[in-house]
C-alpha positions in Angstrom: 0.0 0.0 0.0 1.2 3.4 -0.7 -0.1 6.8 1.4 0.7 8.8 -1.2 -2.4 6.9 -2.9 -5.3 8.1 -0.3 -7.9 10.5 -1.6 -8.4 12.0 2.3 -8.1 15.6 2.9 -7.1 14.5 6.2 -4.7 11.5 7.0 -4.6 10.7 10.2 -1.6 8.8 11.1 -1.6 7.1 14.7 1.2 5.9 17.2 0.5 3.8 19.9 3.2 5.1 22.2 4.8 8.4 22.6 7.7 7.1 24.1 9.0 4.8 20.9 10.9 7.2 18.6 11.2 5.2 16.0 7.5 6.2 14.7 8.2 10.5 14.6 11.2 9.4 12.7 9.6 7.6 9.9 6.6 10.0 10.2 9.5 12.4 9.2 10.1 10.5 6.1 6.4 9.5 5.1 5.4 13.1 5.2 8.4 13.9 3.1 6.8 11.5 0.2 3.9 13.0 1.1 5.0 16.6 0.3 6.1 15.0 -2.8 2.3 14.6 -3.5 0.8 17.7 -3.1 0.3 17.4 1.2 1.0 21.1 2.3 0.5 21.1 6.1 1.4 18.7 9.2 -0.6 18.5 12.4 0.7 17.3 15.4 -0.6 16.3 19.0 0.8 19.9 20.8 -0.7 23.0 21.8 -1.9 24.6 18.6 -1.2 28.4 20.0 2.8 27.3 20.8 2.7 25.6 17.2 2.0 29.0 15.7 5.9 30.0 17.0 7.3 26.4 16.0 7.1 25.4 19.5 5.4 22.3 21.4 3.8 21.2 25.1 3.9 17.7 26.7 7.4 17.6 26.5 7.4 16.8 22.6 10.4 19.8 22.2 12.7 17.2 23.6 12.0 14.7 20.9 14.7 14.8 18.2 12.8 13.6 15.2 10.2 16.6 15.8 12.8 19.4 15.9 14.6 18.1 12.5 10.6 18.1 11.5 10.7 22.1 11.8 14.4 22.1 10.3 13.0 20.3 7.3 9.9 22.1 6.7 11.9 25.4 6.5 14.2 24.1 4.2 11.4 22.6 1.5 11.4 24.4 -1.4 7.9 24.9 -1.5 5.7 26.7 2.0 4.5 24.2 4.2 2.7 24.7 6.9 2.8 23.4 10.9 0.1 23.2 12.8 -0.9 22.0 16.7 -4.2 20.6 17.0 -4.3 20.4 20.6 -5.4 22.3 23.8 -3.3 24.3 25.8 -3.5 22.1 28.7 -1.2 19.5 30.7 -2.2 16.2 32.5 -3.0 17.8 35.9 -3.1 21.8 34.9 -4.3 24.3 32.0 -3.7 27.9 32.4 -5.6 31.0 32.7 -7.3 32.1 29.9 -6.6 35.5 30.2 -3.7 35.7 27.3 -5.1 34.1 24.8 -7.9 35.9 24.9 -6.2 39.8 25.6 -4.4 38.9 22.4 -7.7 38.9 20.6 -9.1 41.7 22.3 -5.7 43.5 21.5 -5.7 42.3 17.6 -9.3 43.7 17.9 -8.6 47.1 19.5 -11.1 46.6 21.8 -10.6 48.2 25.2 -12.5 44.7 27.6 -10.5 44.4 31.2 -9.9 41.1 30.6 -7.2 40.9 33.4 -10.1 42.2 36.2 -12.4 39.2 35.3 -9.9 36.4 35.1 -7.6 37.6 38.7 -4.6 35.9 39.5 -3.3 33.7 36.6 -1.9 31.1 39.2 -5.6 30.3 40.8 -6.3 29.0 37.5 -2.8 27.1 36.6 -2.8 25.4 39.5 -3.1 21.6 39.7 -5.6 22.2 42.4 -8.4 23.8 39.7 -8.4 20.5 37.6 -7.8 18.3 40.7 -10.6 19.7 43.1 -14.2 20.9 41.7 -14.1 23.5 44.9 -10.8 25.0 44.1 -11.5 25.7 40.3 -12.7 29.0 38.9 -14.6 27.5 36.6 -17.9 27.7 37.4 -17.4 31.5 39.1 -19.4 34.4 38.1 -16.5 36.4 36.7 -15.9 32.7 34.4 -19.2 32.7 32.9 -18.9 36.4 32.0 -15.6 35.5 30.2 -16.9 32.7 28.1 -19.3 35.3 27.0 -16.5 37.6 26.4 -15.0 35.0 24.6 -18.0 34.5 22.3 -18.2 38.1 21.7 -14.0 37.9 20.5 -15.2 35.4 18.0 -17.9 37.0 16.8 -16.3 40.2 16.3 -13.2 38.6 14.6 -15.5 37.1 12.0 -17.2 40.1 11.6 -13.7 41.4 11.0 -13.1 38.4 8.2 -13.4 41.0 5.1 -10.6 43.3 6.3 -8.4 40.1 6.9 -6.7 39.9 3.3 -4.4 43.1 4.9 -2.9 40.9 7.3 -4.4 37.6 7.0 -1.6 35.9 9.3 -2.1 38.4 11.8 -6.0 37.5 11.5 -5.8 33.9 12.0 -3.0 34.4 14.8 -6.0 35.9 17.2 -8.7 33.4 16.3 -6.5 30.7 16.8 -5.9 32.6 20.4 -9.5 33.2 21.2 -10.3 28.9 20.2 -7.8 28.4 22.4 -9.2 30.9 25.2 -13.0 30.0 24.5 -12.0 26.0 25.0 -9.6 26.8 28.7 -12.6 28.6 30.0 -15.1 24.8 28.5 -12.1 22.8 30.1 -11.9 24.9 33.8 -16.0 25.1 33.5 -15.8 20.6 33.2 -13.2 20.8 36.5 -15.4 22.6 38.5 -18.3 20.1 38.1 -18.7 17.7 41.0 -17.7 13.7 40.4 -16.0 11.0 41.6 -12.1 11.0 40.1 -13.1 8.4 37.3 -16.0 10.5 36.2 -14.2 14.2 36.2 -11.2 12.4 34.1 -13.1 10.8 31.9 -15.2 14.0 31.4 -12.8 16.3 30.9 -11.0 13.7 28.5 -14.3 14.1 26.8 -13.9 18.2 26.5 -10.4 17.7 25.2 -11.5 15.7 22.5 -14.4 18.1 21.1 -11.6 21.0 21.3 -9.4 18.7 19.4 -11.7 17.7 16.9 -12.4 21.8 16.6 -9.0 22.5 15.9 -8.9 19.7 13.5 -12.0 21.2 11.2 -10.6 25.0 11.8 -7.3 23.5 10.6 -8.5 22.0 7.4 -10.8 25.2 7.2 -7.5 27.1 6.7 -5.7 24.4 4.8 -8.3 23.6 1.8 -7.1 25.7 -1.2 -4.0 24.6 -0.6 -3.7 20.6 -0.2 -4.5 17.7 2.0 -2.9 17.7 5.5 -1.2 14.8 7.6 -2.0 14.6 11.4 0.0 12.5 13.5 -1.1 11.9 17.3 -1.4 8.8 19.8 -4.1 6.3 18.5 -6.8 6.4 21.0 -6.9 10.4 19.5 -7.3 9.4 15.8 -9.1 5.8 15.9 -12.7 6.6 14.3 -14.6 4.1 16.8 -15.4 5.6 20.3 -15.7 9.3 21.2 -11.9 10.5 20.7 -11.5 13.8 18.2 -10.9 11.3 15.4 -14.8 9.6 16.1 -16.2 13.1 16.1 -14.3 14.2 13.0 -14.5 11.2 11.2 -18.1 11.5 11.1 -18.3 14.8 10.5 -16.0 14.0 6.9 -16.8 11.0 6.3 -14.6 9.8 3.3 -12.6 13.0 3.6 -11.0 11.4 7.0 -8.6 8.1 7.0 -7.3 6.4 9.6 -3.7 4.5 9.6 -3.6 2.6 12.8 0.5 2.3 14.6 1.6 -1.1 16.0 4.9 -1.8 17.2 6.0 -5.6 18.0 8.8 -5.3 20.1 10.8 -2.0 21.9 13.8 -2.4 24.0 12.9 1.3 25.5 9.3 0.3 26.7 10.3 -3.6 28.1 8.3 -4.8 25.6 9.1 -8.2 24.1 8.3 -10.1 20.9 4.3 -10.1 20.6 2.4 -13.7 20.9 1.9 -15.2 17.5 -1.8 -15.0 17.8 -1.5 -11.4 19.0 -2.8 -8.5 16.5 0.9 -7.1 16.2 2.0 -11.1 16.3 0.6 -11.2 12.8 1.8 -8.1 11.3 5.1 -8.9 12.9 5.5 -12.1 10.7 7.6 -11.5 7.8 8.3 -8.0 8.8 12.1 -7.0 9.1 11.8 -2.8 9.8 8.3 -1.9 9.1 5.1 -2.4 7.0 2.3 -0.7 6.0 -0.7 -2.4 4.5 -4.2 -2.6 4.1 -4.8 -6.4 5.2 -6.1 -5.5 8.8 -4.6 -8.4 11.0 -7.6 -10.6 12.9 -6.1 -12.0 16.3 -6.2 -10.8 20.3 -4.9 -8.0 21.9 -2.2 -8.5 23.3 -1.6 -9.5 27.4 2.0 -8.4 27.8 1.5 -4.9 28.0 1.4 -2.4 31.0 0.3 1.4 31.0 3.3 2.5 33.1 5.4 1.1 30.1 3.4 3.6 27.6 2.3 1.2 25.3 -1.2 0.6 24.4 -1.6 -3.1 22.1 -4.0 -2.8 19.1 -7.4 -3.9 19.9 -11.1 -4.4 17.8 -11.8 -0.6 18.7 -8.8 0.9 17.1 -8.4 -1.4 14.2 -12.7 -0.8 13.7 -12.7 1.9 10.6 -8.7 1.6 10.1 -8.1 2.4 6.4 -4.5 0.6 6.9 -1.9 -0.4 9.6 2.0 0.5 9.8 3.9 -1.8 11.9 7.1 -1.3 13.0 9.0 -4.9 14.0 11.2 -3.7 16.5 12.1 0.0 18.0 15.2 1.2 18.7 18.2 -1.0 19.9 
């Protein structure tokens, strides 16, 4: 199977680990083909507001293969773009809204006290306001009249739309702010509701993925004169099955959307040994020297060997349900 052969506008390509390098580095090379094919824009699992300034959350700066990424995208001799699709939130924390939005307000020339509604940006950073309903802002009085600022921001930067052909990055630069503003002040407003620990995480998991799946449309919004765009993120993001952003965008785009599913059989860096025979990634590792990638979707059993400490989440019915294709890789680094 070749990628360069899908019809998508957006080719979701998944790992199942974030902690095996060996995928960002062939990611590297299959969106270099890709380029090759008329692919203009790359959109990775970071914070979409640091992506605008080449930079990344969740620690992904320190991986090697996605700095060269940057170096090679401003070497191609044709514009390519970079894109985050994600939040600007961390496991335990997400910070004020308060920039993001003043940035809009500023673009705007509006004269809102932004700063007076939102207080102290560390009573919102804090690991305590996703933690603890009774310690987050979010459900506050001063919140709720933000998120209606917010909506006003938006409104008034559409509104604004015609006159954006003057400055059409600087345009784009303050809606992508006031998203990212609008969705802290959906993600604080889900931490202050009430819940057991199970039901708050899997609730605000929930919020993340919408927000995702928003920056994913907004993103192809922006990217559609100008050619199909490759998204690379953790399965359980992309898989079209369940409620992840790749459920909610998949069936919002129907055909427009594929799915490449990531398997890995064995990782010296996770602990993880050769896969059982009659494993998922035990068939696709049969025959396989590097990697693969092929259309033939592999019927077996998830895999028993794995633990979530080690960062490895095996293939299973869910992720594989939808899959246009697999790419295995045999073995990680050594």
């Amino acid at each position: 199977m070749d990628l360069t052969d899908c019809a998508a506008d957006l080719l979701a390509l998944g790992e199942p680990t974030h902690f095996e390098p060996a995928f960002a580095r062939l990611r590297n090379d299959l969106f270099a083909q890709l380029a090759e094919h008329g692919f203009r824009s790359i959109a990775l699992e970071t914070d979409r507001v640091a992506a605008l300034d080449g930079g990344f959350s969740h620690d992904l700066g320190e991986v090697d293969a996605n700095r060269q990424l940057l170096a090679w995208l401003e070497e191609y001799d044709e514009p390519l773009t970079f894109h985050g699709f994600d939040p600007p939130t961390e496991m335990f924390s997400a910070p004020s809204p308060r920039t993001y939005l003043e940035h809009a307000r500023d673009y705007l020339g509006l004269d809102a006290d932004i700063a007076a509604l939102a207080g102290d940006d560390e009573r919102w950073s804090r690991s305590e306001a996703i933690l603890d309903p009774a310690a987050s802002p979010g459900a506050s009085p001063e919140a709720r009249e933000l998120r209606v600022v917010a909506d006003d921001l938006l409104t008034a930067l559409l509104a604004h739309a015609p006159r954006r052909s003057a400055d059409r990055a600087a345009w784009e630069r303050a809606k992508v702010h006031a998203i990212a503003g609008r969705g802290l002040l959906r993600y604080h407003a889900a931490s202050a509701q009430p819940g057991d620990r199970d039901t708050r995480i899997a609730r605000l998991a929930g919020v993340r993925a919408v927000l995702m799946a928003e920056n994913l449309l907004d993103i192809r919004a922006v990217e559609a004169g100008r050619g199909p765009t490759l998204v690379f993120a953790h399965n359980s993001h992309l898989q079209r099955s369940g409620s992840g952003a790749g459920a909610i965008v998949s069936a919002l785009l129907g055909d427009r959307y594929a799915f490449v599913a990531g398997s890995l059989g064995r990782s010296e860096d996770l602990g993880l040994g050769e896969p059982a025979p009659d494993t998922y990634e035990g068939v696709l590792q049969r025959g396989t020297k590097t990697w693969k990638l092929t259309a033939d979707l592999p019927s077996g059993r998830k895999r028993a060997d794995t633990k979530p400490e080690r960062g490895y989440f095996g293939l299973d019915r869910d992720v594989l349900d939808g899959a246009t294709a697999v790419w295995h890789i045999a073995r990680g680094r050594e």
